[in-house]
C-alpha positions in Angstrom: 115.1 95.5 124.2 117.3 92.6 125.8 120.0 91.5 124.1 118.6 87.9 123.9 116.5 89.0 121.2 117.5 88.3 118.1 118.8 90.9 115.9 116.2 90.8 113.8 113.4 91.9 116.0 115.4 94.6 117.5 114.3 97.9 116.3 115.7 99.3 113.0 117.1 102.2 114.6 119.4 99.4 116.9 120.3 97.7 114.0 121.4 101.0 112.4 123.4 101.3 115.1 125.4 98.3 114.8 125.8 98.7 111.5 127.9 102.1 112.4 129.8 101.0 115.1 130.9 98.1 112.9 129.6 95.3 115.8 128.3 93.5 113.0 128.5 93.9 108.9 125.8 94.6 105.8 126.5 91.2 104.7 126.0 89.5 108.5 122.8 91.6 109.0 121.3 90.8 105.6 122.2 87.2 105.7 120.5 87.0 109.6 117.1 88.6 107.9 117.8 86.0 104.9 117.4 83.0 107.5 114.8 85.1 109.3 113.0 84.7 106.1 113.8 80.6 104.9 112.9 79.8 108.5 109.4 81.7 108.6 108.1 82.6 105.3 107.1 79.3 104.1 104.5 79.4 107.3 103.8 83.1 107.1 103.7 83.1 103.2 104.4 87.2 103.7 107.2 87.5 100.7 106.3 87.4 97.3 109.4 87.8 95.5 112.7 87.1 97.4 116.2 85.8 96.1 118.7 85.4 98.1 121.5 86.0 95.9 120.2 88.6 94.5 120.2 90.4 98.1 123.1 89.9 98.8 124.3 91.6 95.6 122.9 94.6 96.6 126.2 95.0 99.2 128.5 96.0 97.0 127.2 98.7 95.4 125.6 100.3 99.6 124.8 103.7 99.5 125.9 106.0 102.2 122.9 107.2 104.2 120.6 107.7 107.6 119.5 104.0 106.3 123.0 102.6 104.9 122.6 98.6 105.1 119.3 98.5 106.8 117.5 95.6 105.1 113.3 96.8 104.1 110.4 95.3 102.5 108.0 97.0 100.1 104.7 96.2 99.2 103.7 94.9 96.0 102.3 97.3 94.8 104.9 100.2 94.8 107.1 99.9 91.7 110.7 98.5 92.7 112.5 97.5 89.8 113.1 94.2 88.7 111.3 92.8 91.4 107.0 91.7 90.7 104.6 94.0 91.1 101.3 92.3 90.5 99.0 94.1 93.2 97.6 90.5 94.0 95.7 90.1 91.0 96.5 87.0 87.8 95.3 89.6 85.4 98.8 91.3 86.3 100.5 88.5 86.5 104.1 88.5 85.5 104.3 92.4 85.5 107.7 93.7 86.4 108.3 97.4 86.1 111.5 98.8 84.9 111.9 101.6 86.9 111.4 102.2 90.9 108.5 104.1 92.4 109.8 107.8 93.8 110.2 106.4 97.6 111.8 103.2 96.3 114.7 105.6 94.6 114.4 107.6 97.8 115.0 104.0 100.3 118.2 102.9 98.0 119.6 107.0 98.1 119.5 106.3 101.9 121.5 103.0 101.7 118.1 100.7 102.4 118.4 97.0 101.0 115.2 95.5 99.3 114.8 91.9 100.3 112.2 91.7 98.7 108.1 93.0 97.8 105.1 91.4 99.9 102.0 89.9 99.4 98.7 91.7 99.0 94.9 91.5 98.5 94.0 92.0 95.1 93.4 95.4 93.7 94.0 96.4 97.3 90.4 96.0 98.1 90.0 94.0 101.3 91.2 94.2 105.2 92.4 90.5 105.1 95.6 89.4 102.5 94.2 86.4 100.1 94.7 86.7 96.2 95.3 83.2 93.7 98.1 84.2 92.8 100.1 83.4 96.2 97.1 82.1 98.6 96.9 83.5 101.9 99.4 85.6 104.1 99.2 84.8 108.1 99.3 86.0 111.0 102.7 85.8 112.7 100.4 86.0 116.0 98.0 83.3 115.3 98.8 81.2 111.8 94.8 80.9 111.6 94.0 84.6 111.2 95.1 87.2 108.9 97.6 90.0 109.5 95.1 92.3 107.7 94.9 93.8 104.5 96.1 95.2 102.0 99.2 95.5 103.3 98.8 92.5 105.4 102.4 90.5 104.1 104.3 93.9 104.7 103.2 93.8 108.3 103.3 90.4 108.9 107.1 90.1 107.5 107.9 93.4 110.0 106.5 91.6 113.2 108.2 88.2 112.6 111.8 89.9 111.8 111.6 89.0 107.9 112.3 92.7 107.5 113.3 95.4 109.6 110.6 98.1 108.5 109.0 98.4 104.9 106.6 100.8 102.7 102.6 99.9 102.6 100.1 101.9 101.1 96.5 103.2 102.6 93.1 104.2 101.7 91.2 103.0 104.3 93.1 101.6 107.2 95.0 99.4 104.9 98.5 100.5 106.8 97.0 101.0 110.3 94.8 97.6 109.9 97.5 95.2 109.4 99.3 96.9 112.4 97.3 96.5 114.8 96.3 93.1 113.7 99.8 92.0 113.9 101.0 94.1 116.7 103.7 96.8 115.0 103.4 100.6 114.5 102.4 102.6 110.9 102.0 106.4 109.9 99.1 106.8 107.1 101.1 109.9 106.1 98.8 113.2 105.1 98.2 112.6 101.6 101.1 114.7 99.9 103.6 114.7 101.9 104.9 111.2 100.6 105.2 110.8 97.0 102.8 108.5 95.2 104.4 108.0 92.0 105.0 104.3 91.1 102.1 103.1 93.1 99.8 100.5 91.4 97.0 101.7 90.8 97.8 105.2 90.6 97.1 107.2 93.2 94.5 109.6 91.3 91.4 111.4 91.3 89.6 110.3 94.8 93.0 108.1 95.4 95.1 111.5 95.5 93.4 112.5 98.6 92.4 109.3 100.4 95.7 107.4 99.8 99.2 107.4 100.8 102.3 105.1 100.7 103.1 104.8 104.4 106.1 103.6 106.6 105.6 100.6 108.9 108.0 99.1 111.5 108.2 98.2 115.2 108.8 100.8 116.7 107.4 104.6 115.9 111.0 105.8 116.3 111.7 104.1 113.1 108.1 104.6 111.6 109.6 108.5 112.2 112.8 107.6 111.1 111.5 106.5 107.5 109.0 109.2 107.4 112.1 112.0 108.0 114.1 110.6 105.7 111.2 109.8 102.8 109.3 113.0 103.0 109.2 115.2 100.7 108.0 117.3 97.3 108.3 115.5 94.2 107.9 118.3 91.7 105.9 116.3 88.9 103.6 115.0 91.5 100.8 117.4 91.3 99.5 116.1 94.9 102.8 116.2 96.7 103.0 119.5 98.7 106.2 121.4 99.1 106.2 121.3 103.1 109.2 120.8 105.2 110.2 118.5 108.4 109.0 121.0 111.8 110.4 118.6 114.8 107.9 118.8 117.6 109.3 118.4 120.5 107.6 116.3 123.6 106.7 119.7 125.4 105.4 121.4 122.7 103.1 117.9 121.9 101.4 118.4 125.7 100.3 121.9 125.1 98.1 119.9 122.3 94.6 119.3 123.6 93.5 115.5 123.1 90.3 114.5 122.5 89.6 110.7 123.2 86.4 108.3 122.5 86.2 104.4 122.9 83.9 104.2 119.7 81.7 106.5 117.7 78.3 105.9 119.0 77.0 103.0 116.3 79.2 100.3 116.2 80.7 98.9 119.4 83.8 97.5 120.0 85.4 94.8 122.0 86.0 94.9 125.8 90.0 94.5 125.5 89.3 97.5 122.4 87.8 99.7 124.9 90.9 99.0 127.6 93.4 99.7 125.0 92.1 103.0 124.5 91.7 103.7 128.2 95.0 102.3 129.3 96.1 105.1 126.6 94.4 107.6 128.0 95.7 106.7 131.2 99.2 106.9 130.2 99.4 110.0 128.3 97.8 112.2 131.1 100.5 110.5 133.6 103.0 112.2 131.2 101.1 116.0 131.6 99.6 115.3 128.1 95.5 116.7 128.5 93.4 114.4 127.4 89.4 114.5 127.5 86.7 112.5 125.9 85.6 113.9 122.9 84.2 112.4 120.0 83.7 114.4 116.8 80.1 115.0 115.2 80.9 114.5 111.6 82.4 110.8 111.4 79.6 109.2 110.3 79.2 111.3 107.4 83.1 110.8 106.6 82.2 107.2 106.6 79.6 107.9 104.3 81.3 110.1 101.5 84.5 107.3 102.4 82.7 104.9 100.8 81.4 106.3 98.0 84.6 107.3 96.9 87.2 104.3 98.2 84.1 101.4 97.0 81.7 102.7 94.4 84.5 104.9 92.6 86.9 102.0 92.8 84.9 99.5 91.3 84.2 101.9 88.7 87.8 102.5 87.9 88.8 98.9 88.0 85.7 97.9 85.7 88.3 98.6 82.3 90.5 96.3 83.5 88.7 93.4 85.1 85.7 93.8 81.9 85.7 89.9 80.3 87.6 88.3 83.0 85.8 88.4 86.0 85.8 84.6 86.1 89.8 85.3 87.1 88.9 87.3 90.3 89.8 86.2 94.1 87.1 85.7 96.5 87.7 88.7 98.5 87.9 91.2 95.3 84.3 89.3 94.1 83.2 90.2 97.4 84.3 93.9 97.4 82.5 93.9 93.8 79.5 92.5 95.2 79.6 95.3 98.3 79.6 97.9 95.4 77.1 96.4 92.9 74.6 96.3 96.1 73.9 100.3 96.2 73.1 102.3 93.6 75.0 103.3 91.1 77.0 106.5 91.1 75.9 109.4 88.2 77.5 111.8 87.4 75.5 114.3 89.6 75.7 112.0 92.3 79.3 111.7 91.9 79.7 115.7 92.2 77.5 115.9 94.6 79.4 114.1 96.5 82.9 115.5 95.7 81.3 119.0 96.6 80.3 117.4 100.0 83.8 115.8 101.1 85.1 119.3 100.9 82.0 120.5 103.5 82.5 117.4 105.5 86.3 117.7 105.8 85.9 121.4 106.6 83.2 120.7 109.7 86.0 117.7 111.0 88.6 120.3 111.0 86.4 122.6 112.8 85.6 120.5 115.5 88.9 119.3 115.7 90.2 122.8 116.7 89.5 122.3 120.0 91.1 118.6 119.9 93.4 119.0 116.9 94.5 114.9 118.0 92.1 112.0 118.5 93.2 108.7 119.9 90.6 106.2 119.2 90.6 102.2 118.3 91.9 101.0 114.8 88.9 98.2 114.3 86.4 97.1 116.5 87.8 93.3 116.7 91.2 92.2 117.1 92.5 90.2 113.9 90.0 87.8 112.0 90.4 84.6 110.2 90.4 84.1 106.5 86.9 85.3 105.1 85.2 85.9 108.4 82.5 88.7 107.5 80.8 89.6 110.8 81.0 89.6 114.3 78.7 89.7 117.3 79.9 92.4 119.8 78.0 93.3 123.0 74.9 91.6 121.5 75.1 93.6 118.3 75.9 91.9 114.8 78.9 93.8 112.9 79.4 93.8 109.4 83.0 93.7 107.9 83.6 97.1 106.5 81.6 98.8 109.8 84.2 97.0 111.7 86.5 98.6 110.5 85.0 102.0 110.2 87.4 103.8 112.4 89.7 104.0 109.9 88.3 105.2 106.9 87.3 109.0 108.3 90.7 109.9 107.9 91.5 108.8 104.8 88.4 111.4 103.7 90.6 114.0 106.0 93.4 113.4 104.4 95.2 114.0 107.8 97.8 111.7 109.3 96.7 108.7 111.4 99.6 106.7 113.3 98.8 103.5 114.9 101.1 101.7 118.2 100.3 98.3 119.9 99.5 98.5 124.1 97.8 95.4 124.8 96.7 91.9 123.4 93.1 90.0 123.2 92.0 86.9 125.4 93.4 85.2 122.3 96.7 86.9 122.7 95.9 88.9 120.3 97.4 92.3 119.6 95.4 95.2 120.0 96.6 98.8 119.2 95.1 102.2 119.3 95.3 105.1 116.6 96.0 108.9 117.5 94.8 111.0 114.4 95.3 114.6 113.4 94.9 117.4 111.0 96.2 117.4 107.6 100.3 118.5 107.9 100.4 117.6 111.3 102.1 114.3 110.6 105.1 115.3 113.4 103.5 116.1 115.8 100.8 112.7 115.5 104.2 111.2 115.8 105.4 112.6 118.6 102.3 112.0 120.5 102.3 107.8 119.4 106.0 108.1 120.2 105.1 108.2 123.7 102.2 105.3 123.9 105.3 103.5 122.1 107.8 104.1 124.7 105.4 103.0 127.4 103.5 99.9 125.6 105.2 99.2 122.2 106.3 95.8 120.4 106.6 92.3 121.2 107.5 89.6 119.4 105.2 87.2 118.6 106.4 83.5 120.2 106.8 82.0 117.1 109.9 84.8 115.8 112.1 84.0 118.4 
């Protein structure tokens, strides 16, 4: 990247690198962000809790580590002490936890700064970031869209140099979403191999395997970095798994089969959509990856079983806490309440039944996926939205909000790791990025394979940053 970039959209890895050849100090990094974040934030609205003084405290007590001075967001909802954690909702308003989430203890052991936690939908529940307790995050982009959801302020603060790279959290697209929309790169880790504890909600029952915290930044050299450096077992989690780094290196990636498709048969996607992905393809076989069309046969029904679990199991286990006070609700949770209340409800035999089919579904993906243990595909069907748009018309064909957004969710019922990486931008200017998906533990080698769309597309920054 040219030096006439400003330091704070440089990669976090350059940064880093500054830092240790002493060409600039902690204190003159953070206090660059710090303006980054006066100059932009009032438009962008993408911090939630940020003092100043109270970063720049944080330099005197810097950790030595792989992350020693670098300055990071976190989400809202992933416990960093002192600092709000309110998941977007005014029934939690005020709540400040006393203790840090696992990764949060894990960022500060590396010598991360927090700057600050970002805004969210509430409850998590929604692809756009809106909530009453701080209004609507935007789109560094386009200030009349949304940078996606739920971890729509994380991205939005990483693309407009408010923060050099930060923690989200997914369950459906919700770290991959708000990356493409805003034009950045994000791991959806397999569930397990990041740590989960501190996360509001919990990350239990259906969360355990269709959840993760996940790293974000602008480049998928630092998504990687954060990912090596954060992994790991946490041995009271009783979903983190005890499994190691394995580097993959780029040669051992292109022995990997790749199986490609532009969209799954049902919903279509927009023209610039379908480019991105065959730009991608493109690329990659110009490096010696092989990469074929493929598209597997057991999506659909992941989208299904998706569903019941990440919308008709979530309302249920937010109906305790939002009983007697739905008059205090956002418009976009009333809206994923109203998506929920209009099927069925779940029983309890419809409830196993479906847990006993996730585990037949996920076993036919990873079947067909032997023959193409990676997929590249698009992350949504449309580029990013503006505030409470619902539905689209694509090639003639009306699409609903959550099937736009469809190509997320099967992996979050796999469980396996899905990266996304920006190549190309709208009409609008837009950003559009693609997603390469793989099995579950494969998480290196997923990066490895984005690493090189990244080195041949990658970030931009959006006019308004510079």
């Amino acid at each position: 990247m040219s030096d006439s970039v400003p330091i704070t959209l440089r990669p976090a890895s350059e940064q880093l690198a500054l830092l240790r050849r002493r060409d600039i100090t902690p204190r003159e990094l953070l206090d660059e962000h710090i303006a980054q974040i006066r100059r932009l934030n009032p438009q962008l609205n993408a911090l939630v809790d940020f003092d100043a003084d109270r970063v720049r405290s944080q330099v005197a007590r810097l950790r030595p580590g792989p992350l020693s001075g670098l300055p990071v967001t976190v989400k809202s909802s992933i416990a960093v002490a002192g600092y709000r954690c309110e998941t977007g909702s005014t029934i939690h308003r005020g709540f400040i936890p006393d203790t840090n989430a696992v990764l949060v203890d894990r960022l500060l052991a590396a010598g991360a700064v927090i700057l600050g936690t970002t805004n969210c939908p509430e409850f998590l529940m929604a692809y756009e970031t809106e909530n009453l307790l701080y209004g609507s995050t935007r789109n560094p982009w386009d200030l009349e869209r949304t940078p996606g959801g739920s971890s729509g302020g994380e991205s939005a603060a990483i693309a407009a140099g408010l923060s050099a790279a930060g923690l989200g959290s997914d369950s459906g697209g919700s770290v991959r979403e708000p990356a493409h929309f805003t034009g950045i790169c994000a791991l959806k880790p397999t569930a397990g191999r990041f740590p989960a504890a501190g996360h509001l909600p919990p990350c239990l029952g259906p969360f355990a395997f269709l959840g993760s915290i996940g790293p974000m930044a602008r480049t998928i050299g630092d998504v990687r970095l954060l990912f090596e450096t954060l992994a790991g077992q946490d041995a009271i989690d009783p979903n983190s798994a005890p499994v190691p780094l394995r580097p993959v290196s780029r040669e051992e990636a292109k022995q990997v089969p790749i199986g490609y498709f532009e969209d799954d048969g049902l919903i279509p996607v927009t023209p610039e959509t379908r480019a991105a992905v065959q730009q991608s393809v493109q690329v990659l076989q110009g490096q010696g990856f092989t990469v074929k069309p493929f598209r597997p046969a057991s999506l659909e029904a992941a989208r299904q079983l998706w569903f019941t679990f990440f919308v008709q199991c979530g309302a249920m286990l937010y109906a305790p806490t939002i009983r007697g006070r739905e008059e205090e609700l956002s418009p976009t949770f009333r809206d994923f309440l109203a998506i929920a209340r209009a099927v069925s409800p779940l029983t309890a035999n419809s409830l196993l039944d479906a847990w006993v089919e996730s585990d037949k579904v996920r076993s036919r993906l990873l079947d067909e996926m032997r023959a193409f243990p990676i997929l590249l595909c698009p992350v949504c069907s449309i580029p990013a939205f503006k505030p409470f748009e619902r539905r689209w018309t694509i090639d003639g064909q009306s699409v609903d909000y959550l099937d736009a957004m469809r190509f997320t969710q099967w992996f979050n019922l796999l469980g396996g790791p899905a990266a996304v990486v920006p190549v190309m931008r709208s009409a609008e200017g837009l950003p559009i990025g693609v997603q390469i998906a793989g099995r579950p533990w494969a998480d290196e080698l997923v990066l490895e394979v984005t690493d090189a769309l990244d080195r041949a597309f990658g970030y931009e920054p959006p006019p308004m940053a510079l």
